[in-house]
N, C-alpha and C positions, 0 to 999 in steps of 0.2 A: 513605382508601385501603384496599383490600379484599386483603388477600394473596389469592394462590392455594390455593384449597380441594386436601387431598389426593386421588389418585382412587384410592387403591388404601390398605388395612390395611398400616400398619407393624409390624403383628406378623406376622400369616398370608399378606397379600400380595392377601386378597379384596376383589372390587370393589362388594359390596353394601354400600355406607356411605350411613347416615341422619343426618340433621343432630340434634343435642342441642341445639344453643346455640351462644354463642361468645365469647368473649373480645373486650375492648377496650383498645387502649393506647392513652394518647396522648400528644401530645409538641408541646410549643409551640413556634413556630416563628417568624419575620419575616421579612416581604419588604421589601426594602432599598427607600428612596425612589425614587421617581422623580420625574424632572424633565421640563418639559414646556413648550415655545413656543408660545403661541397667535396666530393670525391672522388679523385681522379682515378681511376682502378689500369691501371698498364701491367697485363696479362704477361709475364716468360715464356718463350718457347727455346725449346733446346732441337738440335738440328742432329737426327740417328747419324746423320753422316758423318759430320766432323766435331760433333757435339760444342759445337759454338752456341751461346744463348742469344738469343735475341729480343729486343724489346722496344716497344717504343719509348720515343725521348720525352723526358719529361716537360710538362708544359712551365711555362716563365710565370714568376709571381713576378707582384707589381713592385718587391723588393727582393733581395738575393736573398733564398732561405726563408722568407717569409709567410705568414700567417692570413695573414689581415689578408680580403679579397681588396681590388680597387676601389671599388662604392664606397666599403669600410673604411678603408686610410682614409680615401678623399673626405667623408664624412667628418674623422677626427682633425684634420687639418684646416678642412673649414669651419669645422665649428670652434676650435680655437682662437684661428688668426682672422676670421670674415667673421666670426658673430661671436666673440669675446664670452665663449664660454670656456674657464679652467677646465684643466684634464682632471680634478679630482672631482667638480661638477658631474663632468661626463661618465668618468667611472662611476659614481652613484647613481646616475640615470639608468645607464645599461645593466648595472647588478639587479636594480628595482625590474629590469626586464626580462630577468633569469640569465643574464652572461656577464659572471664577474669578471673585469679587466682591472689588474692593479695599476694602481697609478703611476708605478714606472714601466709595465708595460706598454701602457701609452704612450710616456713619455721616449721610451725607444721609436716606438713606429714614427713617433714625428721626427726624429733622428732620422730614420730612415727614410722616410718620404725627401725630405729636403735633399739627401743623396741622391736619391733617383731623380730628382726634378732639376739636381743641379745645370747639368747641361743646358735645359731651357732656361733658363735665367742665364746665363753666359752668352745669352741666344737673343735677350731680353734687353741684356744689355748692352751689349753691342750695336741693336737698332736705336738706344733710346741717344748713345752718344754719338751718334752717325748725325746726330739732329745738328743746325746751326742752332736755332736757339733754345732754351732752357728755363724750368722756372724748379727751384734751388729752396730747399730749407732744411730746416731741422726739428727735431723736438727729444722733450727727456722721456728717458725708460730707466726704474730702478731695476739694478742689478744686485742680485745677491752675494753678502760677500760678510766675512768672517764675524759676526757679533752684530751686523749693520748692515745696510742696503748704501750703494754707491750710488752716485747720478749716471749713466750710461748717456748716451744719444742713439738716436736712428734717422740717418740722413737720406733724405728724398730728393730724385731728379728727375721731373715728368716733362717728356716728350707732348706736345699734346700743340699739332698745325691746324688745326680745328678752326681757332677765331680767325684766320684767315685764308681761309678755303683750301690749306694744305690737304693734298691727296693722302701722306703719307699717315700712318695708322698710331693713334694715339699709346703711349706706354710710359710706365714708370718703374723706375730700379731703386732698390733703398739698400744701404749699408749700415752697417751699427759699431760704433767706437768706445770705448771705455770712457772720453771725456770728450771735451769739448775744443779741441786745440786746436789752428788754422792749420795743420799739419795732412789734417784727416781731407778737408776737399781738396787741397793740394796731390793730394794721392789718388782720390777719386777721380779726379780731371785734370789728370798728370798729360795726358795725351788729346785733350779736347782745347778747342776755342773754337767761339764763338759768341754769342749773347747771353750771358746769364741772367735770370730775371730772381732776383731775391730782396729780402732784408737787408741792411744795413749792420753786417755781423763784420766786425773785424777781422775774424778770421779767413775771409776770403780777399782780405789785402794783397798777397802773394800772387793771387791769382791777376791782380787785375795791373798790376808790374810790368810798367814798360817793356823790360827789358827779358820778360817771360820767354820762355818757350817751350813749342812753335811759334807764340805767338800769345798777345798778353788779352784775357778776357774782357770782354766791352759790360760792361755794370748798366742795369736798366732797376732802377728802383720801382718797388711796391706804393701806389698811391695808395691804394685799402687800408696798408701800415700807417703810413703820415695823415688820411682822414680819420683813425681811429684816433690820434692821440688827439685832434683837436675836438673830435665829436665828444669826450669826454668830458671836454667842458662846454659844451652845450646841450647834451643831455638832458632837456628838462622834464623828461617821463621820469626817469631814473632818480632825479633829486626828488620829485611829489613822491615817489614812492617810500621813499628813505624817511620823509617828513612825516608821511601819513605811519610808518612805524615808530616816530618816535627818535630816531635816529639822528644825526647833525646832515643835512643835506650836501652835497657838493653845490662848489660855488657854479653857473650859469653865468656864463660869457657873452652878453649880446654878439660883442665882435667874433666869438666861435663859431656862433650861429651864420655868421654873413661869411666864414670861412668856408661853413658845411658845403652853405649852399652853391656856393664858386667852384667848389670841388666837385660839389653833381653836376653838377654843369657838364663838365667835364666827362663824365661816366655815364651821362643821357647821350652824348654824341656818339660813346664805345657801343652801347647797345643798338644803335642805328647801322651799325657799323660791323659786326658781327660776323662775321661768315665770307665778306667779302676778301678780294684780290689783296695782295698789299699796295698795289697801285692805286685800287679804288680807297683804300682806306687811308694812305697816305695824301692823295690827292682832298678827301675830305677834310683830312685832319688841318693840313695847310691851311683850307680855306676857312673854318669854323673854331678846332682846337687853339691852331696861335693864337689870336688876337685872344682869346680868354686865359691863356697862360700869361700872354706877356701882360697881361692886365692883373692877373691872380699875384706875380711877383713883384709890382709896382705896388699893389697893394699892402702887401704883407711886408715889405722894406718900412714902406710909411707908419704901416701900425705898430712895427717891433719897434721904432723909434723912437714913438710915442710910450710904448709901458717900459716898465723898472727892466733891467738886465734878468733878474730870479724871477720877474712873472711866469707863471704856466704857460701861457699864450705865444710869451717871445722863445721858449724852448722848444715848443711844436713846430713853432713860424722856424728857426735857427734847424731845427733837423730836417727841415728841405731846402733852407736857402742855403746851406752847406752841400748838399749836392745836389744842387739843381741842374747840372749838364746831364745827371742820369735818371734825373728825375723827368727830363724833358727830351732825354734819346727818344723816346716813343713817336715824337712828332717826325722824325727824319728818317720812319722804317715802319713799314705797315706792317711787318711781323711780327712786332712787339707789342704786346698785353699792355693795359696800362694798371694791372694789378698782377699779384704773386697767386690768386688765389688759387690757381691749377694746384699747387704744391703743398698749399695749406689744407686742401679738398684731400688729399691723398695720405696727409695724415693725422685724419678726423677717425680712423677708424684705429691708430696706436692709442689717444688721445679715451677713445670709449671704453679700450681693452685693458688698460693700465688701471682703470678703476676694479676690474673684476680680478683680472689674474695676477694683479701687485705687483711682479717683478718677474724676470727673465732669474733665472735657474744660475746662470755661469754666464762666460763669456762666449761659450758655444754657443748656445738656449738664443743670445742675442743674434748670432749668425742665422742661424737655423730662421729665425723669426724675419729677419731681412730679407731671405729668401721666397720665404712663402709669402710675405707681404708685397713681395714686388710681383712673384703671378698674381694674385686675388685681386689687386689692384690695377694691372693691366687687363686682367680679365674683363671686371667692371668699366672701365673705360673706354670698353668694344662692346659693353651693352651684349655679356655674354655672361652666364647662369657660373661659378666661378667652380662648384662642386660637381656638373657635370660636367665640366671642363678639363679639373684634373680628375673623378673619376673615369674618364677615357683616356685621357693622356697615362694614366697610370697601367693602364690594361693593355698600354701595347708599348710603350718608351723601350724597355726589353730589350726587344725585337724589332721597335725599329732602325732600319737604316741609320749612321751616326751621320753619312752628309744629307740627309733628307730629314734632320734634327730641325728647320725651320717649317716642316708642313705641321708641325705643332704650334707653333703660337699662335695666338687666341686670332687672331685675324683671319690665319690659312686655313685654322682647325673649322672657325664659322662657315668657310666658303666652301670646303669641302665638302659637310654637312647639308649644305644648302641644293648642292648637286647630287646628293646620294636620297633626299627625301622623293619620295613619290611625290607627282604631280597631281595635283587637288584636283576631282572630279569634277 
């Protein structure tokens, strides 16, 4: 917008004015949505001849039978599963916009979408189990159920060769179990081995079983896990705070503190270390990691020694010197992380959603949400927009090809995209 130039001196009132230059403000601004009915009009013709009708074929919604254009589902599904807004939020937003949607016909189209998306997630998951290695967890989702809400899980497996210059494209696949059994990753990675990188859950005992097969999982412990339990007690932000409220502070550990910092030690040499070969990373590790590990475990033997059997200290110190051979795989394979944090990163966004939307509907509701959680989540970890992602994918899955079902995932779909834009003048 151009204000109006003056035509006359505010001082003297003379009308010979030359331009100097000019000033710019700007001011951000948004134009509120619109909404919008489309209609496909396919005209009949009848033939004098043989009087056959004829007509053209109907075009493919983004679900069989469906409503919703692609923008619109995609919309509903990402504002659900990617940015933790309920379907009865959403329904009052769009009513206050002049188009009322009941909140179970939302709750259908998310039904719906996760059918048509199914495919890709089959797609999704199969590249993420193709991986050697893996970083493994879990977390709670309340499920609704008679009188009470259950405990659920939703279980994460992110592909992600990243910290070691792997070519292959980062992804994550989530499943959802009514509980918590060692039964459930047994099933999951009935057909895989390789390197698991998780917690220390008993439930994946089965898994890591000599006598397993193919062939029994190799266990790579979380150090993030075991520095958190000892950073606890040495925390000393954390206890001034509690004291300046008033509160009983937790006890401060000098010897936690000399724990902490043995263990950064360790995680200033990862981040040096970052991006490279396994070779180069293993070769470093060799040369810099050992001697601070086997110095870290000389250490922490002597100190558990020294405090009572039930100190806090010797439980921390006792849940890595109990497996410390998987605690210290990392030193013998540059592939391996020396933290779970990829998997923990992946379900930061169940962890945000579970505050707003309470609980998964049924045991479907929790399927359905596995599903969409494992595109949006792969999406983001190609650094790619998640909503125009499956708004396109939604506008043509239809129709396309079922063996040409992989130029869809977020990897192909970027590259494709990247060749089809006009080139910058």
């Amino acid at each position: 917008m151009v204000e109006p130039a003056p035509t006359a001196c505010h001082c003297c009132g003379g009308h010979r004015l030359r331009k100097l230059g000019e000033d710019i403000a700007e001011t951000l601004e948004v134009v509120p949505r619109q909404w919008k009915v489309i209609q496909h009009v396919r005209e009949k013709f009848t033939c004098r001849d043989c009087e056959a009708i004829s007509q053209a074929p109907a075009p493919f919604h983004a679900t069989p039978r469906g409503w919703a254009g692609p923008s619109l589902l995609a919309m509903i599904l990402f504002e659900k599963f990617g940015q933790h807004q309920p379907l009865n939020r959403q329904a009052e937003r769009y009513a206050r916009e002049g188009v009322p949607l009941s909140l179970s016909t939302l709750a259908d189209q998310v039904g719906a979408g996760a059918a048509a998306l199914m495919p890709l997630f089959k797609r999704l998951e199969a590249h993420v189990l193709a991986a050697s290695r893996l970083h493994g967890d879990d977390t709670t989702v309340p499920v609704l159920a008679k009188g009470k809400t259950d405990t659920g899980r939703l279980w994460t497996y992110v592909r992600d060769d990243r910290p070691f210059g792997g070519a292959d494209p980062p992804a994550a696949v989530f499943y959802y179990s009514r509980d918590r059994r060692g039964e459930h990753p047994a099933a999951h990675l009935a057909g895989w081995s390789g390197i698991l990188q998780a917690d220390a859950f008993g439930g994946y005992g089965d898994l890591y079983a000599m006598d397993r097969q193919p062939a029994p999982v190799l266990e790579a412990s979380c150090w993030a896990h075991s520095r958190r339990k000892v950073f606890e007690l040495a925390d000393i932000e954390a206890a001034a705070r509690k004291k300046a409220r008033g509160d009983k502070p937790n006890l401060v550990y000098p010897l936690a503190v000399e724990a902490v910092k043995r263990i950064d030690a360790l995680f200033d040499i990862e981040r040096e270390i970052n991006g490279l070969s396994p070779a180069q990373r293993h070769a470093v590790r060799q040369e810099r990691s050992v001697p601070l590990v086997t110095e870290l475990e000389r250490w922490m033997i002597e100190t558990r020694d020294k405090l009572s059997r039930g100190h806090d200290l010797s439980k921390a110190f006792n849940y890595m010197l109990r497996r410390w051979s998987s605690f210290t795989r990392f030193l013998d394979d540059g592939r391996i992380c020396l933290s779970n944090n990829a998997a923990e990163r992946a379900l930061r966004g169940i962890a945000l959603g579970r505050k707003s939307w309470l609980f998964c509907g049924s045991d479907r509701g929790g399927q359905r949400a596995a599903v969409l959680y494992s595109l949006i989540a792969s999406a983001k970890l190609n650094d790619i927009d998640p909503q125009a992602w499956l708004a396109d994918i939604l506008a043509c899955i239809a129709a396309h090809p079922a063996q040409r079902i992989d130029d869809l995932l977020p990897w192909n779909w970027r590259s494709a995209k990247l060749r089809t834009q006009p080139a910058a003048a």
